[in-house]
N, C-alpha and C positions, 0 to 999 in steps of 0.2 A: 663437507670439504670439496667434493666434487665439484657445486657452482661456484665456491669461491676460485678452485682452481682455473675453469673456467673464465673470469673475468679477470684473471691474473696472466692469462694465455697471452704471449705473444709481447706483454708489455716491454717500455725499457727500463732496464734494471737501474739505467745512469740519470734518471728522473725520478722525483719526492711523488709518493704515494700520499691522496687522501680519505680518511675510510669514516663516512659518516654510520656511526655505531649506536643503537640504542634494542638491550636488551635485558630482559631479568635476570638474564645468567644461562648458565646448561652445564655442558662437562667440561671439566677443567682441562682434562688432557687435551680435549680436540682445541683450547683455546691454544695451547700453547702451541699444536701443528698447526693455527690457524698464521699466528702471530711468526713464527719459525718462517712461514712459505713465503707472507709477504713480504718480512724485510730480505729475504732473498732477492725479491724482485723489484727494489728501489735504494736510491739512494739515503731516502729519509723517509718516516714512517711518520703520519699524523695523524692521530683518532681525533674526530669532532665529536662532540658530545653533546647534544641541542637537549637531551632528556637526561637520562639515565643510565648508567652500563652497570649492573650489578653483578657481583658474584665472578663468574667464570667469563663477565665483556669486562670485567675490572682485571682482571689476569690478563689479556687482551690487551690492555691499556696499559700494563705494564711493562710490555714490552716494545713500546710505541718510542718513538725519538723526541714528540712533542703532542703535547693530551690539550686541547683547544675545547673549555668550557664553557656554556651559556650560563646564563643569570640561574634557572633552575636546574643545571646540570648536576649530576651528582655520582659519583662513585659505590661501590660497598664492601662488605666485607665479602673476605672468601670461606664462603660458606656450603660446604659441601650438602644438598638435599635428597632426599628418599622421598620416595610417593610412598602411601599410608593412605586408606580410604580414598574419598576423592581428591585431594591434597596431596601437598610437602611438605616434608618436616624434614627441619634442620637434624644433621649428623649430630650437634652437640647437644641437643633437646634430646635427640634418642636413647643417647649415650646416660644423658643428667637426670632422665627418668630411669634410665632401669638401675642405676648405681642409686637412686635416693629409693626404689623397692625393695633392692635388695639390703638396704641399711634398715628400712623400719621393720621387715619381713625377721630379721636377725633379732629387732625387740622386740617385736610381736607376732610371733609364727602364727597365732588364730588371724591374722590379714592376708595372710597366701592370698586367699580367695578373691578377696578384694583384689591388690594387686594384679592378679594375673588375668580379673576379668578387665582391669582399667587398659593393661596392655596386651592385650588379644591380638592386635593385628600386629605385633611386633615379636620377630624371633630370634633366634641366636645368630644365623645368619644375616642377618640384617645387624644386629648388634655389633658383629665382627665386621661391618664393611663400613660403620660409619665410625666406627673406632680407626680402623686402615685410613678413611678419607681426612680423617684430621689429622693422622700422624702424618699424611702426604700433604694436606695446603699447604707447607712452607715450606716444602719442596721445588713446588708448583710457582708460589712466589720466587725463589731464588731462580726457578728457570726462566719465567718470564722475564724478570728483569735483565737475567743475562742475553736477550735476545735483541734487545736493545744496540743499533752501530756506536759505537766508542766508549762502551760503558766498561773499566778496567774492573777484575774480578776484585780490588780491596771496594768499589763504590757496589759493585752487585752485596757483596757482604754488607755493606756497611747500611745498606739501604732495606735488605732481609732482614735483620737485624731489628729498626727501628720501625719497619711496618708489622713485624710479630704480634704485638699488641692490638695497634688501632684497627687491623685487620683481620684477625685472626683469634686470638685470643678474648679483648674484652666487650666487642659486641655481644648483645643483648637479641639483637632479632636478623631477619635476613633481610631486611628495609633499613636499617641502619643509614645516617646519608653521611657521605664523606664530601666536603662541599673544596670549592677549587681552591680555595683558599687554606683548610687542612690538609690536602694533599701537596702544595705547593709547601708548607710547613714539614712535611718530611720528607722533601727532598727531588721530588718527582716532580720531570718538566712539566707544570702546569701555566696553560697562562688564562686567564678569564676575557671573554669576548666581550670585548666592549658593544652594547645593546644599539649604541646609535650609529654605531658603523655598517657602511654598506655592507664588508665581508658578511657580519651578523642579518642583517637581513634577510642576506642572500643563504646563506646555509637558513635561516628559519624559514621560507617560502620555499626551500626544497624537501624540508623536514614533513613540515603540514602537509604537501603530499605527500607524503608517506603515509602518513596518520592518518590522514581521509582515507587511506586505503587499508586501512583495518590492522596498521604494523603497531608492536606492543608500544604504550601500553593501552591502544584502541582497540586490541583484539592479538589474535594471531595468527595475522597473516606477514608471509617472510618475503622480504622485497632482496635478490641481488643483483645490484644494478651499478654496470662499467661505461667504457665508452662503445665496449664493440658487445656485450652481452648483456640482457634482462633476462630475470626470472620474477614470478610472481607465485608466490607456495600458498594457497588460502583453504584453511582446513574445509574438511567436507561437511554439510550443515548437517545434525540432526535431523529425522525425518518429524512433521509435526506430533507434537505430545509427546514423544521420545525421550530419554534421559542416557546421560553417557554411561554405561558400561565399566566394570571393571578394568575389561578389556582396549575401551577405549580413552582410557586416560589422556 
């Protein structure tokens, strides 16, 4: 939050923001204080989307004034994640294995054993929080969207409501792709970038730099960049023969 705030410093609020977005997602909450700060600070809010905004940059884009997509841009579901060994695992995976243990464990108590060594790295604590993060995505959606300028609390409902499902509910993975054209189907200012227009060009030749510079999905390195501030965040390399650490997830 701090560099965003940072590049939000100073601006004028009576001018349209444009916020070229591409991420796998991260915490929901911080998307919604992300999304809250900037349309404070403009008169209209526009995510470009040249890649991807998953997860918690799709909460982000919900509370956007106007979602501007390229040909392979794409949305996803709000899928709350947990680290689990070197990985994420989705909240409803967590949840959908220990409720299908504790059901064959019930018909066959000689499987304890099995079970409990299959989910090892998985405890009660962790169960109660990815239980908690799904009962809050559609919370999280209805706030995002109400962050949105001129959006009345019947279309925030009415818009909660219908993305329940394709959002939340019947996804299958955390890659799921919501393409411009399905999100413009329920409701959400979408418009698709026409490929042969300068605009398009020009947002994809500022894209590719990014990407040459290691920003996901070429790596993770965190570019924020305004008119009056840059940052560049590029993780620390392993030292050679090394392997990431628990600790260093």
């Amino acid at each position: 939050m701090t560099y965003l705030e940072e590049l939000l410093c100073n601006v004028d609020a009576s001018k349209p923001i444009h916020l070229l977005l591409a991420s796998p997602g991260g915490d929901g909450e911080t998307a919604i204080r992300m999304v809250r700060s900037i349309q404070a600070r403009c008169s209209e809010l526009t995510v470009v989307i040249p890649d991807m905004a998953k997860s918690a940059a799709t909460l982000l884009c919900l509370g956007a004034d106007r979602i501007l997509m390229g040909p392979a841009g794409d949305l996803g579901p709000v899928d709350p994640q947990f680290p689990i060994g070197r990985g994420l695992v989705g909240a409803k995976e967590i949840v959908a294995a220990v409720d299908e243990a504790e059901e064959r464990i019930n018909g066959s108590p000689e499987s304890y054993a099995l079970f409990a060594s299959l989910l090892a790295d998985v405890n009660m604590i962790m169960v109660r929080q990815a239980r908690s993060a799904l009962d809050r995505s559609g919370a999280l959606v209805r706030e995002a969207l109400g962050c949105a300028h001129g959006r009345s609390l019947s279309e925030v409902d009415k818009l909660t409501e219908t993305l329940q499902a394709p959002l939340i509910d019947e996804p299958a993975s955390h890659g799921t792709v919501v393409s411009a054209a399905q999100a413009a189907e329920f409701g959400l200012p979408v418009e698709s970038l026409d490929v042969q227009s300068e605009q398009w060009h020009l947002i994809w030749a500022l894209w590719t730099r990014y990407f040459s510079l290691g920003c996901f999905p070429a790596g993770g390195t965190a570019v924020y960049e305004g008119r009056r501030a840059s940052k560049t965040i590029t993780p620390a390399p392993y030292p050679l023969g090394a392997q990431p650490s628990d600790d260093n997830k």
